[in-house]
C-alpha positions in Angstrom: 19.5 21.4 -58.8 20.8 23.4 -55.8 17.5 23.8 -54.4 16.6 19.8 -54.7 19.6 19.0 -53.0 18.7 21.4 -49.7 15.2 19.6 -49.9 17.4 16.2 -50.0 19.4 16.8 -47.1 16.4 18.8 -44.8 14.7 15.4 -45.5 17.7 13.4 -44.4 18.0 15.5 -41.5 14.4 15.0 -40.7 14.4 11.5 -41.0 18.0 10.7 -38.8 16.4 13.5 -36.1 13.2 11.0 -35.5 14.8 8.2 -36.0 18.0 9.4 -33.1 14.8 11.3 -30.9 12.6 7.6 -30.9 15.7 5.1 -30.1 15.5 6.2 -26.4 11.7 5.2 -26.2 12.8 1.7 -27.7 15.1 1.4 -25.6 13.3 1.8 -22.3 11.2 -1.0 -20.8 8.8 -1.4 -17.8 9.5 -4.1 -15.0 7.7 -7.1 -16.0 4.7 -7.9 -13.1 6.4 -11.3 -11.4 4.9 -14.4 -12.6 2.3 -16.0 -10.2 3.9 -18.7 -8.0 3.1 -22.4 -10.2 3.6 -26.1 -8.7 6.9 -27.3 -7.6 5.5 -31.2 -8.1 2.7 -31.2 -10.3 4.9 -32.8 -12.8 6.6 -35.1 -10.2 3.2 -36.5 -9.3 1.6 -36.6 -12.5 -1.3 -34.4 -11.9 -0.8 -32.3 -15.1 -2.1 -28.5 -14.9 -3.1 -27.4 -11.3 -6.4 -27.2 -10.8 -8.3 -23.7 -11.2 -10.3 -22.5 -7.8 -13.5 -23.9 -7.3 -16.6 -20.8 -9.1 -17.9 -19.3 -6.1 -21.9 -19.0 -7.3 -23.4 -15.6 -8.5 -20.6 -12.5 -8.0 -21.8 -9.1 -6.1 -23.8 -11.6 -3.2 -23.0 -10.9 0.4 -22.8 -14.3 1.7 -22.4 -16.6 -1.3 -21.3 -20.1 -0.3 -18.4 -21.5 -1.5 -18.5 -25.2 -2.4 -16.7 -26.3 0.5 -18.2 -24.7 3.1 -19.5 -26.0 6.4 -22.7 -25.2 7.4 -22.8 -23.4 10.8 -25.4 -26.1 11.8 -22.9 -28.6 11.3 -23.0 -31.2 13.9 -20.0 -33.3 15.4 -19.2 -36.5 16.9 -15.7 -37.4 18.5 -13.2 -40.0 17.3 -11.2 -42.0 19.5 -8.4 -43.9 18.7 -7.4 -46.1 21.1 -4.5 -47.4 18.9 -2.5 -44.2 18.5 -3.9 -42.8 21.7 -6.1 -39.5 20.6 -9.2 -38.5 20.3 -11.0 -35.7 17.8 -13.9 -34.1 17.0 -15.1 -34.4 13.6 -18.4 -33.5 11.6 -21.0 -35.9 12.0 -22.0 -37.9 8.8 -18.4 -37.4 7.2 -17.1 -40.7 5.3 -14.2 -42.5 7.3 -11.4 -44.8 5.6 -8.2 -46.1 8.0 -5.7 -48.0 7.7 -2.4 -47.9 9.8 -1.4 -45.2 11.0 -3.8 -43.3 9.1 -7.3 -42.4 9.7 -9.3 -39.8 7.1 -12.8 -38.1 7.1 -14.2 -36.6 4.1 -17.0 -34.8 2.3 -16.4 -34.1 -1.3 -13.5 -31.9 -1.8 -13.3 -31.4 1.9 -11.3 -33.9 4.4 -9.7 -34.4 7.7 -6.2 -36.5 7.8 -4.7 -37.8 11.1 -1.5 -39.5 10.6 0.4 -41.1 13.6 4.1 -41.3 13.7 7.0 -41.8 16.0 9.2 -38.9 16.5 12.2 -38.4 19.0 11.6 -34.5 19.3 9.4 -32.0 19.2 9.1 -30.0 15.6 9.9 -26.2 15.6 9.7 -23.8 12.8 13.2 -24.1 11.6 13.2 -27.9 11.4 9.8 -27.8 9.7 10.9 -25.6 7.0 13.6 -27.6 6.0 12.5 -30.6 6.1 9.0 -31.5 5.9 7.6 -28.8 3.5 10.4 -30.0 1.0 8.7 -33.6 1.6 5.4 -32.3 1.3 5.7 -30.2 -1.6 7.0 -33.1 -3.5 4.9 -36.0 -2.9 1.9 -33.2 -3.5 0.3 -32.2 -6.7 0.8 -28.7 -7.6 1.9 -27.6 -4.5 2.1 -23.8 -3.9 3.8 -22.9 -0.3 2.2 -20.7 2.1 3.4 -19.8 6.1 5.0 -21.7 8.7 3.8 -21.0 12.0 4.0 -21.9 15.5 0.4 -22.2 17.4 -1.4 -22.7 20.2 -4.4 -25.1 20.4 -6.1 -26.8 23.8 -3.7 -29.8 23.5 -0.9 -27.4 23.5 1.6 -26.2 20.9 1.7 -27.1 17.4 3.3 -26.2 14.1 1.1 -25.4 11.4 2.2 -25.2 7.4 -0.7 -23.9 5.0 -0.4 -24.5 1.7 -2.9 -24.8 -1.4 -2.6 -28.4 -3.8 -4.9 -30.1 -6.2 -7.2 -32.0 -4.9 -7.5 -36.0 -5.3 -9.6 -37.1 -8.1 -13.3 -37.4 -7.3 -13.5 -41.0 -7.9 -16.5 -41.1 -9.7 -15.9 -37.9 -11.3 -12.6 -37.5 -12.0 -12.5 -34.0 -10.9 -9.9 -32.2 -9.3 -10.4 -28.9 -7.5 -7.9 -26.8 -5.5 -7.5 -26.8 -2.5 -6.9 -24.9 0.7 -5.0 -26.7 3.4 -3.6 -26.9 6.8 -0.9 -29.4 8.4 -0.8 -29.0 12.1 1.8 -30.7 13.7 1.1 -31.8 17.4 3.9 -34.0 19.4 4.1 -35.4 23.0 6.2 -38.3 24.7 8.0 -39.7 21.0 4.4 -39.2 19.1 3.8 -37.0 16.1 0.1 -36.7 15.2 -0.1 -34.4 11.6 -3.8 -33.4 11.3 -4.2 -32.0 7.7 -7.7 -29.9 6.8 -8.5 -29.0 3.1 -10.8 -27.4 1.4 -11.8 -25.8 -1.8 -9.6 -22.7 -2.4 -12.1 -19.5 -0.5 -14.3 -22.3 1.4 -14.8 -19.8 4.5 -14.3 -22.7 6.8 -11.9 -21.2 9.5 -14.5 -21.4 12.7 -14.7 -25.2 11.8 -11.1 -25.9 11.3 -10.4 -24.3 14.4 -12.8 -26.6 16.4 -11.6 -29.5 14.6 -8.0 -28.6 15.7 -8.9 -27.5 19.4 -10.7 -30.7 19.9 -7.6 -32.7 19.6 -5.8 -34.3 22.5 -3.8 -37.2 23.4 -4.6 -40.2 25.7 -8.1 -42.1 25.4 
């Protein structure tokens, strides 16, 4: 009987030493990887889940077009706009809607806004920050903030937000794809002109956009 109850208690002890030696390795946990950044107004807007980036073709390819890109070829024309008093160069065969204020050229999932405002000063950074990307990011579907910068283009300076959204609906489609896209701000004499550029998310479309931009300028 004497010999049982040794065996009894080594096996207690055996048992309350792994169970005291593995708490610790319960205990400890490993900082969580942060969540990636999700739409402050998708559900505002009623665009339901955001969007997933456009596939980019066959993986491993050197210079794989992204749907979205503009070909270098690409020719341009320029738009005037002798109501709000600015011109633009824009790619040649591009669909244009207007209506007041508001003039937009598009190819698929890529377009060219130019909205016309009046504006008693001049936007900086600060004032951008708080209150236009607030205003964007809620009338936008699935809005995910990028940078606020100050530039430079040939009509002079300009604030520029990027961001990436959901596209509009194809309207035959239905599809929604998402999107890169730049707000420039440009201002002079009470005028704001916002030129907004998107594009499907990785369209390599930076030369264009930056010809686009540089183009602008006020007067006729």
């Amino acid at each position: 009987m004497k010999h049982v109850d040794q065996l009894g208690c080594v096996l207690v002890a055996v048992v309350v030493g792994a169970a005291c030696s593995s708490g610790p390795k319960h205990a400890v946990t490993q900082p969580s990887t942060p969540p990636p950044a999700t739409s402050t107004s998708g559900s505002a807007t009623g665009a339901g889940p955001c969007a997933s980036a456009p596939a980019s073709g066959a993986s491993g390819g050197a210079d794989v077009l992204v749907p979205g890109d503009i070909p270098d070829n690409q020719a341009y024309v320029m738009y005037q706009s002798t109501t709000d008093g600015y011109r633009l160069s824009v790619p040649e065969g591009w669909a244009r809607t207007e209506s007041t204020g508001v003039v937009t050229f598009s190819d698929k999932f890529n377009s060219i806004r130019v909205q016309v405002t009046r504006s008693p000063s001049a936007p900086s950074i600060a004032s951008v920050q708080s209150a236009d990307v607030p205003a964007v990011a809620a009338s936008t579907p699935c809005f995910q903030g990028g940078n606020v910068t100050a530039v430079t283009r040939t009509a002079g300076a300009a604030i520029l937000i990027t961001y990436r959204a959901n596209s509009p609906a194809d309207r035959v489609t239905g599809k929604v794809v998402r999107q890169d896209v730049e707000r420039y701000e440009f201002w002079q004499a009470g005028k704001l002109a916002v030129v907004t550029l998107a594009s499907p998310q990785g369209s390599d479309n930076v030369d264009p956009w930056k010809r686009v931009t540089d183009s602008f300028a006020w007067g006729p």
